[in-house]
Structure formats: structure tokens, C-alpha cells
PyMOL commands that place a pseudoatom at each C-alpha (Angstrom):
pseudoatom trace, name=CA, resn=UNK, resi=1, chain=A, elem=C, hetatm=0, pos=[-40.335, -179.814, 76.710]
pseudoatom trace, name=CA, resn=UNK, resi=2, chain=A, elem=C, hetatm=0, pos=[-39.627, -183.052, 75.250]
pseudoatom trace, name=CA, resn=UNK, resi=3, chain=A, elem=C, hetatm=0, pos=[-36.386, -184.962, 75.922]
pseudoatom trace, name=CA, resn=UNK, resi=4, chain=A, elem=C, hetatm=0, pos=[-33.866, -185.989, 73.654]
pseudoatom trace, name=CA, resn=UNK, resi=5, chain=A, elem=C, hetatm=0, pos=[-35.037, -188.644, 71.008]
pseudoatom trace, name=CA, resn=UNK, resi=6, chain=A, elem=C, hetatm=0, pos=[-36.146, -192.021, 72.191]
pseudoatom trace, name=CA, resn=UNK, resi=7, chain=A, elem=C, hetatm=0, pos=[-37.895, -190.380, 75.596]
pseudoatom trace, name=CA, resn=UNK, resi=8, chain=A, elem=C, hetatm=0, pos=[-41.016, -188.900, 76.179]
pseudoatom trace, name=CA, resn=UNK, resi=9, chain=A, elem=C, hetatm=0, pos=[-42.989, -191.414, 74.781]
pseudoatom trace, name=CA, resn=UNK, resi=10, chain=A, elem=C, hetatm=0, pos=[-45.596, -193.241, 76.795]
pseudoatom trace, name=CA, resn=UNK, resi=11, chain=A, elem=C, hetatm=0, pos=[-46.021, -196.440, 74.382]
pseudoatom trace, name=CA, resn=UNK, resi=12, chain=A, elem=C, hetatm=0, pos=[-43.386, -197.188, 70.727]
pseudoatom trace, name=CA, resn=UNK, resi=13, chain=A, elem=C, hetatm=0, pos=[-44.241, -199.652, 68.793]
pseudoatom trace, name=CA, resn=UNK, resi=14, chain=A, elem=C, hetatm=0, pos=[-42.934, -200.926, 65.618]
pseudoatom trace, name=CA, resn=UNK, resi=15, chain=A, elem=C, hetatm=0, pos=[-44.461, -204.460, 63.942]
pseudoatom trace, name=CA, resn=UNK, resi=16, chain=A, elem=C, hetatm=0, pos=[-46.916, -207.164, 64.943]
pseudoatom trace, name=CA, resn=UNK, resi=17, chain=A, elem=C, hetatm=0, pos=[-48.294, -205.460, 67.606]
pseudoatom trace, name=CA, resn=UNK, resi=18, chain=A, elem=C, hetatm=0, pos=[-51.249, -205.000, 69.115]
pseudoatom trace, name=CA, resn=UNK, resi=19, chain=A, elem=C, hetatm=0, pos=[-51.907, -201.899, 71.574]
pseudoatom trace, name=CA, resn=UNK, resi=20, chain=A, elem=C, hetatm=0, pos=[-54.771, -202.472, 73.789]
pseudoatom trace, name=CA, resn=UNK, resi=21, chain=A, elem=C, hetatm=0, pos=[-55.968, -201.596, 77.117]
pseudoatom trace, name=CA, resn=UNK, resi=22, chain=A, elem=C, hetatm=0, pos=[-53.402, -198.542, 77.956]
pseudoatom trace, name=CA, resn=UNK, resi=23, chain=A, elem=C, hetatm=0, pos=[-53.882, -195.729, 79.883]
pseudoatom trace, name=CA, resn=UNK, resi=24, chain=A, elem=C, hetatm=0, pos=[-50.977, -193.070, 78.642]
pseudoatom trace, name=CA, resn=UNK, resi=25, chain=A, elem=C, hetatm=0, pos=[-50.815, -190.123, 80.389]
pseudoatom trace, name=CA, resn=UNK, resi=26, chain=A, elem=C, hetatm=0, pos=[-48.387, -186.978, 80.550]
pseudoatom trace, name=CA, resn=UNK, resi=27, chain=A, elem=C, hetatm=0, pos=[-45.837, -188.055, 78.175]
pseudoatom trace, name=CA, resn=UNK, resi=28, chain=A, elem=C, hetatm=0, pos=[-44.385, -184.983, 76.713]
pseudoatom trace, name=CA, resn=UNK, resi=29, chain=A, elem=C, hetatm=0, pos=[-43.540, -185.811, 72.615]
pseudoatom trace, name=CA, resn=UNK, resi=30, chain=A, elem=C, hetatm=0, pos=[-46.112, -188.477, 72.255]
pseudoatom trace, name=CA, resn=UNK, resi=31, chain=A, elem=C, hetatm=0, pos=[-48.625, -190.662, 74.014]
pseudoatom trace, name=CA, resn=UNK, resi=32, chain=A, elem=C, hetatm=0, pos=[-48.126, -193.505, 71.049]
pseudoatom trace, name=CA, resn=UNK, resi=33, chain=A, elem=C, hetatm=0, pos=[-45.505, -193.638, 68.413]
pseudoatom trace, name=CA, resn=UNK, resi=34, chain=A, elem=C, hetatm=0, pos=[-46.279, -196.241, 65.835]
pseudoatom trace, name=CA, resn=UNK, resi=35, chain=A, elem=C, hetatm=0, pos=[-43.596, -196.765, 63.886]
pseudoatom trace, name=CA, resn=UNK, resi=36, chain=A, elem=C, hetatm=0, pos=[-40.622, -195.367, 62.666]
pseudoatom trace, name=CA, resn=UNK, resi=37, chain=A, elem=C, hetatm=0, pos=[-39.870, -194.658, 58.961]
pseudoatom trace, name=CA, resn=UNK, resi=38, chain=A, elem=C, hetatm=0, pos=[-40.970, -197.267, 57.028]
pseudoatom trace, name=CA, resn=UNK, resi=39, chain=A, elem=C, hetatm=0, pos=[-40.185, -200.093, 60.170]
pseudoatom trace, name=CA, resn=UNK, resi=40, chain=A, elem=C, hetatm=0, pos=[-44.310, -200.390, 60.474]
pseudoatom trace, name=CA, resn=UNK, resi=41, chain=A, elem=C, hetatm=0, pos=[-45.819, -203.405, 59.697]
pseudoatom trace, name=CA, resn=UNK, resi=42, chain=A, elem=C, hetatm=0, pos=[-49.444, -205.309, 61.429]
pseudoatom trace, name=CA, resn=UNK, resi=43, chain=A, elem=C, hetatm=0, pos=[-49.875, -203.105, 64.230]
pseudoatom trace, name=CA, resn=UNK, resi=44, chain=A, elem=C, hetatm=0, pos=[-53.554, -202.377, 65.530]
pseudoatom trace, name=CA, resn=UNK, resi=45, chain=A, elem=C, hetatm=0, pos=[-54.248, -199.795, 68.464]
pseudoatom trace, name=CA, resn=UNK, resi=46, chain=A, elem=C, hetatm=0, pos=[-57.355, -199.456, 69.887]
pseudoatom trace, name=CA, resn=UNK, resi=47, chain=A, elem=C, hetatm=0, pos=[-59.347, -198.888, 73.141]
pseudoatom trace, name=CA, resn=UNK, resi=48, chain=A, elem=C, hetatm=0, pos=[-56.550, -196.641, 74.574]
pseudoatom trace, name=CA, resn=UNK, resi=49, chain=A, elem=C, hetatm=0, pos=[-56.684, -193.426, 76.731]
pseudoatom trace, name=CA, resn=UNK, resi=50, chain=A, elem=C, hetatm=0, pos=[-54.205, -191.350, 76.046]
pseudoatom trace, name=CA, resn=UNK, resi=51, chain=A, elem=C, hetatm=0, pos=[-54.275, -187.729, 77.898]
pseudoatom trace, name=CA, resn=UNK, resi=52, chain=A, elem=C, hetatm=0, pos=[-52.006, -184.580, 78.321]
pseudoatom trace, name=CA, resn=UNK, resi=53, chain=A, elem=C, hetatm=0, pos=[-49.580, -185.351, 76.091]
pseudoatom trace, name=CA, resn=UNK, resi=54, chain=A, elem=C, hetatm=0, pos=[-47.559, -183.712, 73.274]
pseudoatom trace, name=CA, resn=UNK, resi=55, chain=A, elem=C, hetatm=0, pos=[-48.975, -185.592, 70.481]
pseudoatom trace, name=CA, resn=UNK, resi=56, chain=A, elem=C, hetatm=0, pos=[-51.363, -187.807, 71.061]
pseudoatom trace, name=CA, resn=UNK, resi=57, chain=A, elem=C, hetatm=0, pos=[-50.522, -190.935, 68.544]
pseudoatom trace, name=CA, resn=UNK, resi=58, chain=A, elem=C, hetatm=0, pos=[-47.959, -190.000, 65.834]
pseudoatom trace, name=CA, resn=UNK, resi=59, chain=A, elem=C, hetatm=0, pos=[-48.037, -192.751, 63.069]
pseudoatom trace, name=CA, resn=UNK, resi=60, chain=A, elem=C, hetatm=0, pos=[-45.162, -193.428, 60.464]
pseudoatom trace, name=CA, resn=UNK, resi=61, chain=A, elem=C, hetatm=0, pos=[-46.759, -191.928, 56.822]
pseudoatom trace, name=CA, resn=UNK, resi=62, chain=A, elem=C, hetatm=0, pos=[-43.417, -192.758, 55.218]
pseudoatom trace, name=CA, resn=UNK, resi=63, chain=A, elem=C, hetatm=0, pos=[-43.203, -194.823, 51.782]
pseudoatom trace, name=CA, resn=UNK, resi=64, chain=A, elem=C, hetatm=0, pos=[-42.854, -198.154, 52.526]
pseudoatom trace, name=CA, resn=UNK, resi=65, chain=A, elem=C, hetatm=0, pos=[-44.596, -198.445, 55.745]
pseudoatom trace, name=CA, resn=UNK, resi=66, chain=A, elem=C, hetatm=0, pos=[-47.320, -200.838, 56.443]
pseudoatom trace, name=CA, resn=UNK, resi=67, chain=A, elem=C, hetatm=0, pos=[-50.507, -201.467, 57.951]
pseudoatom trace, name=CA, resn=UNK, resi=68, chain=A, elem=C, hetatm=0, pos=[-52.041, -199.648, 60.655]
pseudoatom trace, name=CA, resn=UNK, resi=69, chain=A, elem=C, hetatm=0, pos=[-55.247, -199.874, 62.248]
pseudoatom trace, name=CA, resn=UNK, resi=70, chain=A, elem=C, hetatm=0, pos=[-56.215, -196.841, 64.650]
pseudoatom trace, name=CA, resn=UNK, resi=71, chain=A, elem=C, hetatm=0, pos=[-59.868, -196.924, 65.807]
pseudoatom trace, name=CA, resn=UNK, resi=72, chain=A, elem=C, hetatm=0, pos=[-61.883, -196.378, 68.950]
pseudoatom trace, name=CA, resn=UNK, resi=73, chain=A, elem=C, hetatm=0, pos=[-58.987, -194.420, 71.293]
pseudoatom trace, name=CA, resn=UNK, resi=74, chain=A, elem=C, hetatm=0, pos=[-59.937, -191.740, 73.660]
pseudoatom trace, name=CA, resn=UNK, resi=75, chain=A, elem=C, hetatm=0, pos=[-57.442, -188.616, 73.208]
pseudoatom trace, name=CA, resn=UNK, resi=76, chain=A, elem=C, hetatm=0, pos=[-57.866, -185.779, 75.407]
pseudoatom trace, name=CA, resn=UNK, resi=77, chain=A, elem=C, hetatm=0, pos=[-55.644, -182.771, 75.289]
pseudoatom trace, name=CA, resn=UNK, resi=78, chain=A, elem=C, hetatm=0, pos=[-53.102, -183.423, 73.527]
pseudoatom trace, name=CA, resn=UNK, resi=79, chain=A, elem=C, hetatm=0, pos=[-50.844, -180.116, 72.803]
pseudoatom trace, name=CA, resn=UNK, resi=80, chain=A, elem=C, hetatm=0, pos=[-50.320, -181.098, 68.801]
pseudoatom trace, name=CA, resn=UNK, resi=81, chain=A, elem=C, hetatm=0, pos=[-52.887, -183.111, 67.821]
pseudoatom trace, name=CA, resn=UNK, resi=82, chain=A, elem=C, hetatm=0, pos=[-54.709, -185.950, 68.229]
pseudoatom trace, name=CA, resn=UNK, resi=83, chain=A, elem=C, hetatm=0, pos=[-52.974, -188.631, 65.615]
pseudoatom trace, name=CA, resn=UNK, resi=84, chain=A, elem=C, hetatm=0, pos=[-50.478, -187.135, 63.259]
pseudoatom trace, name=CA, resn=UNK, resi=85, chain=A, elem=C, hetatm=0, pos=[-48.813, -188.542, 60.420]
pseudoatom trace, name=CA, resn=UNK, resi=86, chain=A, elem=C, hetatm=0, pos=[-44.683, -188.720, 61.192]
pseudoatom trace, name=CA, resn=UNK, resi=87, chain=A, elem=C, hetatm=0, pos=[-42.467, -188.767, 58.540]
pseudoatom trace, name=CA, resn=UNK, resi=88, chain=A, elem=C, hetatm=0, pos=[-39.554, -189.998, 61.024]
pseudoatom trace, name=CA, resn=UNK, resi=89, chain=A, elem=C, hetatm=0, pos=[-39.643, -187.049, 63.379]
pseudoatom trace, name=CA, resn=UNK, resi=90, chain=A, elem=C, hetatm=0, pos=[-41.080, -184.669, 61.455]
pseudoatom trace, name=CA, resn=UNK, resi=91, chain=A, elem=C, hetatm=0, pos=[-45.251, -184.113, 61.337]
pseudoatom trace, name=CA, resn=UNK, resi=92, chain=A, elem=C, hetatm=0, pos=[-46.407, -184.658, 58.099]
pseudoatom trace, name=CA, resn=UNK, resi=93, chain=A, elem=C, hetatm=0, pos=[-50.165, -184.518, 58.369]
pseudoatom trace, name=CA, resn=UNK, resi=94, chain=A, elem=C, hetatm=0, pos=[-52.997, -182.651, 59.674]
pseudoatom trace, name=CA, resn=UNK, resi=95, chain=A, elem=C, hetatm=0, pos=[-54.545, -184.447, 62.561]
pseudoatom trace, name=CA, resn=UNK, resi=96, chain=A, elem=C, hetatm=0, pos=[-55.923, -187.482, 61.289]
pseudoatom trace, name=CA, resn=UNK, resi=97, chain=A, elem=C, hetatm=0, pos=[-58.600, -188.249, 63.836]
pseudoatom trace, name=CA, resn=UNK, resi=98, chain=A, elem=C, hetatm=0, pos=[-60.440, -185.707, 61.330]
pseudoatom trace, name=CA, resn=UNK, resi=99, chain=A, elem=C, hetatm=0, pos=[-59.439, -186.572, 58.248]
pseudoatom trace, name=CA, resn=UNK, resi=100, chain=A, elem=C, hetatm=0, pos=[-58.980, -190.001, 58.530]
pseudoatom trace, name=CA, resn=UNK, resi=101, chain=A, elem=C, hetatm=0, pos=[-56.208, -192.084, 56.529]
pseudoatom trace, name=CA, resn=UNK, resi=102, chain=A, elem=C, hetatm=0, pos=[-55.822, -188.915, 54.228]
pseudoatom trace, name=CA, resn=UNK, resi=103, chain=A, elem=C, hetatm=0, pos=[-55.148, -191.077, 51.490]
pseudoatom trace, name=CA, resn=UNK, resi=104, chain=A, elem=C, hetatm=0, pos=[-52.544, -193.303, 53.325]
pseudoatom trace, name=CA, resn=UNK, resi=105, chain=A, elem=C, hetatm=0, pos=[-53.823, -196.533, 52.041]
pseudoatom trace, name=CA, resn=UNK, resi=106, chain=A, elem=C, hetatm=0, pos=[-51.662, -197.942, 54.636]
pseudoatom trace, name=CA, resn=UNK, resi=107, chain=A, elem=C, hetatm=0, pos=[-53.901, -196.205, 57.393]
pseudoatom trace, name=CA, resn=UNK, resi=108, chain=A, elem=C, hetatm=0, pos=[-57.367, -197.238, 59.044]
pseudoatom trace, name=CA, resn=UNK, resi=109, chain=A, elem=C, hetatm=0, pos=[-57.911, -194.379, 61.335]
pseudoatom trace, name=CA, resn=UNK, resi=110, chain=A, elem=C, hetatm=0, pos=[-61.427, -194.098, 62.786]
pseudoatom trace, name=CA, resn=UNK, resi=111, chain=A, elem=C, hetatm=0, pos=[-63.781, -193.968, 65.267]
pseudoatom trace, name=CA, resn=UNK, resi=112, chain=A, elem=C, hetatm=0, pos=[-61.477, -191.998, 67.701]
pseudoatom trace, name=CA, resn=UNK, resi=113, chain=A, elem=C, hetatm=0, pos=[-62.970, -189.442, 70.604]
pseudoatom trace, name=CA, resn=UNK, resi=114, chain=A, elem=C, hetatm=0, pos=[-60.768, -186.532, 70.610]
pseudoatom trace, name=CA, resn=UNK, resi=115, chain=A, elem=C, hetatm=0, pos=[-61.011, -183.833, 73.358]
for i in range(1, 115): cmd.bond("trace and resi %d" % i, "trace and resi %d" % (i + 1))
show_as sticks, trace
zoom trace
């Protein structure tokens, strides 16, 4: 089980940001939050492993948030889905390592290796 709000996470990140270069691993809620509401702004994440985790990267799809780029992460078993779309705490999205930006114009998601 998670902990209360604020722990569990591996990496949270907000605004001009970039998340490279991570290994994340065993975090119970989520290996990445990006994001909270609409606080998002500039924030790129790529070449990260992220492994046995709740969710792998959960990614604010709130009105109002702002540019994300999510490309070429390796997520492997994560409990609730690769990259989901938050809407604060709540999942709001299938997993978007499948769909890509499901019409979040906001969103870049590709080029992610989920197992």
C-alpha cells in the first residue's frame, strides 16, 4: 500500500525540468509524478527505468497544465499502468504508453517500452 500523500513516489516533478538518467524502482503510488493539477509547465522525461511500482509515470491531464514530453522510458511492471493521466490524484486516462497523448495537446507521449 501506498503512504499518505506526498510519499511513495520515486521522482515529483513540477516545471522546467528535465528527468533523465533515473533508475526508479519499488516506489509504491508512482515511479514519476509529473505535475500536479495544472502546476506543469516544460518538463521532458526520457531515458528512465522505472520498475515495480504502483504507477509507473502519472502525468497531470488537468486544464491548464502545460507541456510534457514523455518518450523513450523503460516501464516494467508497474501494478496500474504504465503512464496515466492524473487529474490531481485521481486517474483519468487509460494508459497512455498505448494511446499516446489521447488528445492532450499538452502531451508528447511516445516511444516508451512497457513490460
Amino acid at each position: 500500500d501506498a503512504d499518505a500523500p506526498g510519499f511513495g513516489v520515486g521522482i515529483s516533478v513540477e516545471a522546467d525540468t528535465t528527468v533523465s538518467g533515473n533508475v526508479v524502482e519499488n516506489a509504491p503510488l508512482y515511479g514519476m509524478q509529473i505535475g500536479w493539477g495544472p502546476y506543469l509547465r516544460n518538463v521532458v522525461a526520457t531515458g528512465n527505468i522505472i520498475r515495480k511500482v504502483g504507477t509507473g509515470i502519472a502525468v497531470s491531464v488537468v486544464e491548464g497544465a502545460g507541456t510534457a514530453i514523455i518518450s523513450d522510458n523503460v516501464i516494467d511492471d508497474a501494478l496500474n499502468g504504465a503512464i496515466i493521466g492524473q487529474r490531481w490524484a485521481d486517474p483519468a486516462t487509460a494508459d497512455l504508453a498505448q494511446s499516446g497523448n489521447a488528445g492532450y495537446a499538452h502531451l508528447t507521449v511516445e516511444r516508451n517500452h512497457v513490460s
